[in-house]
C-alpha positions in Angstrom: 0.0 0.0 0.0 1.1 3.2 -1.1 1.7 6.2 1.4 1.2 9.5 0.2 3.9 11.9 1.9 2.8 15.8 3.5 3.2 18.6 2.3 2.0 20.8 5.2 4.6 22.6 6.6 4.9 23.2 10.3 4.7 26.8 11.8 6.7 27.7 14.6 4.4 30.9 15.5 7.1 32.4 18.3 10.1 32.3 15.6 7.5 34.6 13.4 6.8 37.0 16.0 8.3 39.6 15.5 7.5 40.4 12.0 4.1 39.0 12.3 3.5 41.5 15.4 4.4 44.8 13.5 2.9 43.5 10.5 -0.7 42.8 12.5 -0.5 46.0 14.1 -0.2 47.8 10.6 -3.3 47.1 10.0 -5.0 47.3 13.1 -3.6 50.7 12.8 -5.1 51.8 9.0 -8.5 50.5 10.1 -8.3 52.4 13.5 -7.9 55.6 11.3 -11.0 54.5 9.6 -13.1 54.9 12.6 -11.0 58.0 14.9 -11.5 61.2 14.6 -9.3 64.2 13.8 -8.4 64.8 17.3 -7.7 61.4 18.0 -5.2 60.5 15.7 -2.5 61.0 17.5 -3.0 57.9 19.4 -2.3 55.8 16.0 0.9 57.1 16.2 1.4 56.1 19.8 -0.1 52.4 19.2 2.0 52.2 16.1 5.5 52.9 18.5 3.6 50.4 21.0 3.8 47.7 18.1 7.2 48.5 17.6 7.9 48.0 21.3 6.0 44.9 21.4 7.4 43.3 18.5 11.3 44.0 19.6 10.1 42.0 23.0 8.8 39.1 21.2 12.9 38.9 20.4 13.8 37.9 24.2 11.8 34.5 24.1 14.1 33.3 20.9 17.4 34.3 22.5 19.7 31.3 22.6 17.9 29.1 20.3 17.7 28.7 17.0 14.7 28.2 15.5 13.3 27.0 12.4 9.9 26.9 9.9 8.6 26.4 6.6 10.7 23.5 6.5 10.5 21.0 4.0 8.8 17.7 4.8 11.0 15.2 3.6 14.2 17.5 4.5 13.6 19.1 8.1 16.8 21.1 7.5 16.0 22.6 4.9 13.7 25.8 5.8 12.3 28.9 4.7 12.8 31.0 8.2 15.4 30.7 10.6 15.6 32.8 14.0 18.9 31.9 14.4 21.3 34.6 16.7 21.8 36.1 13.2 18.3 36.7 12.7 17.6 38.1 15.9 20.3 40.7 16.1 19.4 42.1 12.6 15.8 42.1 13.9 17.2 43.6 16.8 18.5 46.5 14.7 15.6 47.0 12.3 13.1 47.2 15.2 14.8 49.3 17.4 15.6 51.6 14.4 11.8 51.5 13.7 11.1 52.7 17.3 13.4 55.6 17.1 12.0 56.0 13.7 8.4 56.3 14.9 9.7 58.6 17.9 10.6 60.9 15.6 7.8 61.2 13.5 5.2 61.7 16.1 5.5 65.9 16.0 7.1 65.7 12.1 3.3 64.2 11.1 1.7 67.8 13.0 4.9 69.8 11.3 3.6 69.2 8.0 0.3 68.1 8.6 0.7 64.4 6.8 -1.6 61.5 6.9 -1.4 59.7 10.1 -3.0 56.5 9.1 -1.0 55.8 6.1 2.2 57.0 7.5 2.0 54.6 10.2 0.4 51.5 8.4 3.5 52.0 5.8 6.0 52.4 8.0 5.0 49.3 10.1 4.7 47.4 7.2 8.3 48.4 5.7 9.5 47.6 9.4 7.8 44.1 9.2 9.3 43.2 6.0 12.7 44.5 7.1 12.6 42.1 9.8 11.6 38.9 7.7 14.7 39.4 5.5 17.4 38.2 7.8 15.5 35.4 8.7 14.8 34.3 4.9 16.3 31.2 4.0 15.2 30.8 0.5 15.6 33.0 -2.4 11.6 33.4 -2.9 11.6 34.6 0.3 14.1 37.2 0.5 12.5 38.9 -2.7 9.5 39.1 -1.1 10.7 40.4 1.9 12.8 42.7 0.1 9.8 44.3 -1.9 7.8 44.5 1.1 10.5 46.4 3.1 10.8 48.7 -0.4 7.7 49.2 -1.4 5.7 51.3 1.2 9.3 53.4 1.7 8.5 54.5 -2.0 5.1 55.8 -0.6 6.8 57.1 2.4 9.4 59.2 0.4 6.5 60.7 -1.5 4.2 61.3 1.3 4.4 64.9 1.3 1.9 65.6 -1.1 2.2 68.8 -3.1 5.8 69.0 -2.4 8.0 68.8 -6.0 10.9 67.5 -4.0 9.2 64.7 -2.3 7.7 63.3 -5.1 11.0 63.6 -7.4 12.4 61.9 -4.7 10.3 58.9 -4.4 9.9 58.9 -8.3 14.2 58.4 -8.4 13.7 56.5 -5.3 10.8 53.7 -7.1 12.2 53.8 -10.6 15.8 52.9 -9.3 14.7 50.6 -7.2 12.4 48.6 -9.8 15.4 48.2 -12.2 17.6 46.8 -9.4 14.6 44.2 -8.3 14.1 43.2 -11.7 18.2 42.7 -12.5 18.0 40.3 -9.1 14.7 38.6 -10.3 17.0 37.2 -13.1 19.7 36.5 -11.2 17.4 34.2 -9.1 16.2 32.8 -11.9 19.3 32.2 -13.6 20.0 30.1 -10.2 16.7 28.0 -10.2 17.8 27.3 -13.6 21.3 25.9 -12.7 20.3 24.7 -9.4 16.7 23.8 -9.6 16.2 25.1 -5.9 15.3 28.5 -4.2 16.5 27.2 -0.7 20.0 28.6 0.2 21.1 25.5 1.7 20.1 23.3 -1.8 22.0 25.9 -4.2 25.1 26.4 -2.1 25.1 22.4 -2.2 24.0 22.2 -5.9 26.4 25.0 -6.8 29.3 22.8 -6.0 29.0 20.0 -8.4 27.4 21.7 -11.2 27.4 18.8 -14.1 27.7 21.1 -17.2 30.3 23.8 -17.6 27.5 26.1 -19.5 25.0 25.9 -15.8 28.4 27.1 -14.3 28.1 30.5 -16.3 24.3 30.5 -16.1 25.1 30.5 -12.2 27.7 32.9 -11.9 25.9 35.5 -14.0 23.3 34.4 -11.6 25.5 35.3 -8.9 26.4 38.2 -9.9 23.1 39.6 -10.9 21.3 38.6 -7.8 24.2 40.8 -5.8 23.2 44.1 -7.4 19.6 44.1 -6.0 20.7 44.4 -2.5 23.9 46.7 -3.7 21.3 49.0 -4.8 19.5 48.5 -1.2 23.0 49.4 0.8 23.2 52.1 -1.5 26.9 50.7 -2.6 28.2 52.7 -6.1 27.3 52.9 -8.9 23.2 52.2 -7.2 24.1 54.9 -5.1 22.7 57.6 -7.3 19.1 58.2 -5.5 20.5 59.0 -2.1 20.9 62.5 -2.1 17.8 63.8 -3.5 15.9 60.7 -1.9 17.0 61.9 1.6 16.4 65.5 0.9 12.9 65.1 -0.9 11.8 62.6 2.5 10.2 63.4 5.5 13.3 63.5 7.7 12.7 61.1 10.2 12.1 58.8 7.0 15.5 59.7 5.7 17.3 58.4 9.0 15.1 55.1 8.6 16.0 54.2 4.8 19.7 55.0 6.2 19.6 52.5 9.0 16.6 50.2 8.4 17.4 50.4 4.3 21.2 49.3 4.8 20.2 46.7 7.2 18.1 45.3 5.1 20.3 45.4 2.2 23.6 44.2 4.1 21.9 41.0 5.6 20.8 40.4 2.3 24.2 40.0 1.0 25.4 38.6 3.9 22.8 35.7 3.8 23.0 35.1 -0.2 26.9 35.7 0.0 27.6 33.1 3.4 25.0 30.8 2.8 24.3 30.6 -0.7 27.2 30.8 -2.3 30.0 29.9 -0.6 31.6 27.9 -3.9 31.5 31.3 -5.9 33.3 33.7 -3.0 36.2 33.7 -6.1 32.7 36.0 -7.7 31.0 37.7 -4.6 34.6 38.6 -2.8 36.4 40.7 -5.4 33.4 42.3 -7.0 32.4 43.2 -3.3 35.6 44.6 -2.3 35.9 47.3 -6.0 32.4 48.1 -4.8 33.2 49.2 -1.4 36.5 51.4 -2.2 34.3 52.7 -5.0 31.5 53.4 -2.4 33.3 54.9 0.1 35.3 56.7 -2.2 32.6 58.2 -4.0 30.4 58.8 -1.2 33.6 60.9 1.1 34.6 63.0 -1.7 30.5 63.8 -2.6 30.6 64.8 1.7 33.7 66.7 1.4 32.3 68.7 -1.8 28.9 69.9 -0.1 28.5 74.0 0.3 27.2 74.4 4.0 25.5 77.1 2.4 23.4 75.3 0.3 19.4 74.7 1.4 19.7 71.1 2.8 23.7 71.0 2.9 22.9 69.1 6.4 20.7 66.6 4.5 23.0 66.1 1.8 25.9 65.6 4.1 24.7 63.2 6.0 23.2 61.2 2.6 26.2 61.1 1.1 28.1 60.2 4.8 25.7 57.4 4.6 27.5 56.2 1.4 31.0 56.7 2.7 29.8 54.5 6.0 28.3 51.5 3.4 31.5 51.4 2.0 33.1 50.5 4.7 30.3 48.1 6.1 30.6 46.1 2.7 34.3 45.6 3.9 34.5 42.6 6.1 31.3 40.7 3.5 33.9 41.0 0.9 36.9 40.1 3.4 34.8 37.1 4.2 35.1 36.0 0.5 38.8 35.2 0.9 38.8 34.4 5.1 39.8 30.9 6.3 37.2 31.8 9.1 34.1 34.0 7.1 31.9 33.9 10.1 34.4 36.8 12.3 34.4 39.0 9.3 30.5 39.0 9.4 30.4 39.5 13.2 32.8 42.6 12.1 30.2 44.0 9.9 27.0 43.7 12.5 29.5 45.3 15.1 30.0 48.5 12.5 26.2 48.8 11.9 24.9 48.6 15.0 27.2 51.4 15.8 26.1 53.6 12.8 22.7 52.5 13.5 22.8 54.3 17.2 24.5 57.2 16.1 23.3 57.9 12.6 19.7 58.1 14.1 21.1 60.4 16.3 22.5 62.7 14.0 19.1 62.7 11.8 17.1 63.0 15.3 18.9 66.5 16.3 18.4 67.6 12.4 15.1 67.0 12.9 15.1 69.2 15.3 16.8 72.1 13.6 14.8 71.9 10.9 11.5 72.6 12.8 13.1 76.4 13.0 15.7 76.4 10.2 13.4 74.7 7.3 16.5 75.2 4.7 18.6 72.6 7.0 22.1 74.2 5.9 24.8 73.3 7.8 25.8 77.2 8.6 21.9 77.2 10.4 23.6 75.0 13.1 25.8 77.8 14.0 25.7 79.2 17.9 23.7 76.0 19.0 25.8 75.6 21.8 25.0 78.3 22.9 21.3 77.7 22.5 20.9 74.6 23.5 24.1 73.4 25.4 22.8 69.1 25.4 21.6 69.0 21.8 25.0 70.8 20.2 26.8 68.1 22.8 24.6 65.2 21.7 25.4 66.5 17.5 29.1 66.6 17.8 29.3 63.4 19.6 27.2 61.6 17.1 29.7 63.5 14.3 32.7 62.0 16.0 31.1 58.5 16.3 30.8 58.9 12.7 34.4 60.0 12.3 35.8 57.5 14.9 37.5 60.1 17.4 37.6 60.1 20.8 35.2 60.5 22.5 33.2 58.3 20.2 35.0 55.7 20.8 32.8 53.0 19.1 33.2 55.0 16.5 37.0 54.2 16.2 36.3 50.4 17.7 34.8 49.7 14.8 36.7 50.9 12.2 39.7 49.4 13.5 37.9 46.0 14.0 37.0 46.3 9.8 40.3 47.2 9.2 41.8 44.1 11.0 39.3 42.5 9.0 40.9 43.4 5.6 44.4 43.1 6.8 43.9 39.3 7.9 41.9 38.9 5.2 44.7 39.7 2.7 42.7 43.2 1.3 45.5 45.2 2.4 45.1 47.6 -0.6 41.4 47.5 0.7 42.7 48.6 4.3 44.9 51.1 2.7 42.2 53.0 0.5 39.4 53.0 3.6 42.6 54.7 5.7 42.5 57.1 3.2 39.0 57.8 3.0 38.5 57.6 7.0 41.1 60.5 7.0 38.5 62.7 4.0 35.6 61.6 6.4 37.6 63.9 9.3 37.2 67.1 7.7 34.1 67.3 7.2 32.6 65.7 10.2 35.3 67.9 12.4 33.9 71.0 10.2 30.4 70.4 10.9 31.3 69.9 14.6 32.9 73.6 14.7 30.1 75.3 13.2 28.1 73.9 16.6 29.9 76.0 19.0 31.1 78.9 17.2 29.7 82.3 18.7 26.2 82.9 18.9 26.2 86.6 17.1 27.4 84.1 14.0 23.8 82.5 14.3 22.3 85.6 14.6 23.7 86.7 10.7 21.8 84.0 9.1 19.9 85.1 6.0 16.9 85.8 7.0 14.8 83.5 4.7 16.4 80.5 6.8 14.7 82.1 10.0 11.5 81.8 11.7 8.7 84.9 11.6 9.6 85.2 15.1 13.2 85.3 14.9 13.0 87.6 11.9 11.3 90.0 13.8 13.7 89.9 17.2 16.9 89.5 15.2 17.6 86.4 17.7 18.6 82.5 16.6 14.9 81.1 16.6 14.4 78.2 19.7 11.2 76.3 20.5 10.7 74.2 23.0 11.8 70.5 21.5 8.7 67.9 22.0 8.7 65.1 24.3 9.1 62.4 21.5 12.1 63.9 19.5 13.7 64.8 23.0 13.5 60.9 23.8 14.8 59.7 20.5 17.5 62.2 21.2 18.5 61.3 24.5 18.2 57.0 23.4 20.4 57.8 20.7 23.1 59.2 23.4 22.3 57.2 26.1 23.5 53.9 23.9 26.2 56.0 22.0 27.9 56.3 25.2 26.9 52.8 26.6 28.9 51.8 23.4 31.8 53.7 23.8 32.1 53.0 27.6 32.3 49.0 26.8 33.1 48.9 23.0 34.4 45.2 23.0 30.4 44.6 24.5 29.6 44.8 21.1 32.0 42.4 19.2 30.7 40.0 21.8 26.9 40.6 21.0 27.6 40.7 17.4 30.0 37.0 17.3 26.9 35.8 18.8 25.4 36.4 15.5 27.7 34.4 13.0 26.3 32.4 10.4 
């Protein structure tokens, strides 16, 4: 007699959690607005941070195990989701960017009067699909994840309706984006074709032994094709085009979140394709990844250096084309683990970097943020005399800024680069190691610029042009101030609270991050 074998596929409902959690509170949030009225819709914000908050809890029940679903029937190792300690520190990262994220945009939403039920239900959705991807364990899967991450930050970017920049911005932002997701759609396919499997573990196998020298090209050109999707997501040159105006055009506390939440979505991406996938090919993945990051942070350094601070948005632009210089050197130790004995350090080496830029990034978006609610132009010469108008925040600024440059005291800051350069070194990149050098010594000049404007004399505020000032400062002739809501002040203070936290124990976070090695 015959048996007939399953094809139901377990669920492991705690591993999905997380991204379940935000994703279910997405839409108990866009039918909520539905049904509150005007007055009341603050509280969808405040629900949406909640889900946030609740979903990044869900993480504490899966730490230490590693978990597994979607597997296949007649191969129980072979799954579609993994919570492994991978999973759960990029999850980690994406939701508590999220919540800092959602901080932020509580007063931004009054600002400039957006619509609270459709910010909120795309944000949470972006954030839900953000913390599938590091979990995906088969090619189908991270596509999907990827688009869902993508797709409602196009809407997000072009939220501000009316507004010419924010809907060139999300225009650039969407038609990029589309070309790169198509380029990797045939990459994947090139690698079902070779392989005949979307499950990592099946084509790293398959990709091995592959029978006939012409699947061997299909599969490389597979490779290679399926690594520019998430290039374009980390925003690694030459897919690196759309930042700047993106960033600019965006509500700003969206333009911290595709810096953080977007490149962690697009580096665990390539980590997980790169690690698990294709092992066999790292003679492909490693040298193509290590041109693209000196090309990245080359390109994205020099762009910094070349910013006017007296350009409208010069702040914005800086720190968009800082975010470039930064994914240049976060693609460092993926491509050092293409020719590494021992792989699995050099991606502990990355999660280390961008948990650091995470922290401090958001920090640095959080306090422009808050310039920009009296200074709408955002140019760096606006942050002049804020010292001496508001001692903490100018503090909190230029310690984010030397984070970012890796002086003393941001001392993660400097942690981290020198743990990606050891990376290179033992990896054998020293030409790689040599060029970032280079390029963290560009970074200095204009993150130590920036950082002198802050405390330079208030009477040097007071000579702004007066377009960049408020009605009220216009008419006193003093550097406008307004009391800085609750919110912002919290996403401020969370960002500096954990800078420091970092700095104080930096080899904490080498620790945390080894615990999430493929």
């Amino acid at each position: 007699m015959s048996t007939v074998t399953s094809l139901v596929q377990s669920v492991d409902w705690l591993a999905l959690a997380p991204p379940t959690v935000a994703a279910a509170v997405a839409l108990v949030v866009l039918v909520a607005d539905l049904f509150l009225p005007a007055a009341r819709k603050p509280l969808l914000g405040w629900t949406a941070t909640a889900g946030l908050a609740l979903a990044a809890l869900f993480l504490l029940p899966l730490l230490g195990e590693d978990r597994r679903t979607f597997c296949l029937p007649a191969h129980p190792d072979v799954c579609s989701y993994v919570a492994d300690p991978f999973t759960l520190v990029i999850q980690f990262l994406v939701l508590g960017g999220a919540l800092l994220t959602a901080l932020l945009s509580i007063d931004t939403l009054k600002d400039h009067d957006l619509p609270s039920g459709e910010y909120w239900f795309l944000l949470l959705s972006s954030a839900s699909g953000a913390a599938l991807l590091p979990a995906s364990r088969d090619l189908a899967t991270l596509v999907i994840a990827l688009e869902v991450a993508s797709l409602p930050a196009f809407a997000l970017v072009g939220l501000r309706r009316g507004d010419r920049l924010s809907s060139e911005a999300a225009l650039k932002f969407f038609l990029s984006s589309v070309a790169a997701t198509a380029v990797m759609l045939l990459g994947v396919s090139f690698l079902y074709a070779a392989t005949g499997s979307l499950h990592l573990s099946q084509v790293a196998h398959a990709l091995t032994a592959l029978p006939d020298p012409r699947l061997a090209t299909l599969a490389s050109a597979g490779v290679a094709l399926t690594l520019v999707g998430f290039a374009f997501k980390t925003a690694a040159a030459p897919f690196h085009f759309w930042v700047p105006d993106t960033y600019v055009g965006a509500p700003l506390p969206i333009a911290g979140y595709l810096s953080v939440v977007g490149k962690a979505v697009g580096f665990s991406g390539l980590i997980v394709v790169t690690v698990q996938g294709f092992p066999s090919y790292a003679n492909v993945w490693g040298p193509a990844l290590a041109v693209l990051a000196a090309l990245t942070m080359t390109v994205g350094n020099v762009a910094a250096l070349r910013q006017d601070p007296r350009r409208a948005h010069s702040a914005v632009r800086l720190l968009a084309w800082s975010s470039v210089g930064q994914a240049g050197y976060l693609l460092v130790p993926i491509a050092a683990a293409g020719y590494s004995d021992d792989p699995a350090r050099a991606i502990g080496s990355t999660v280390a970097y961008a948990l650091m830029y995470a922290a401090v990034n958001l920090g640095a978006f959080a306090v422009a943020a808050l310039v920009a609610r009296t200074r709408p132009a955002n140019r760096i010469t606006d942050y002049r005399g804020l010292y001496h108008q508001r001692p903490v925040v100018a503090l909190a600024l230029g310690f984010f800024l030397l984070c970012l440059a890796g002086l003393p005291p941001g001392i993660i800051g400097l942690f981290a680069k020198v743990t990606v350069f050891s990376v290179a070194v033992d990896a054998g990149l020293a030409w790689l190691a040599v060029i970032m050098a280079v390029n963290v010594v560009i970074a200095l000049y204009y993150y130590l610029q920036w950082t002198t404007v802050l405390f330079r004399g208030a009477e040097e505020a007071a000579a702004e042009p007066e377009g960049a000032k408020t009605p009220e400062a216009a008419q006193t002739g003093q550097p406008s101030r307004t009391r800085i809501p609750a919110p912002l002040a919290t996403a401020i203070g969370l960002a500096t609270v954990l800078g420091i936290a970092l700095s104080g124990a930096p080899q904490l976070v080498l620790r945390f991050a080894s615990g999430a090695l493929l």
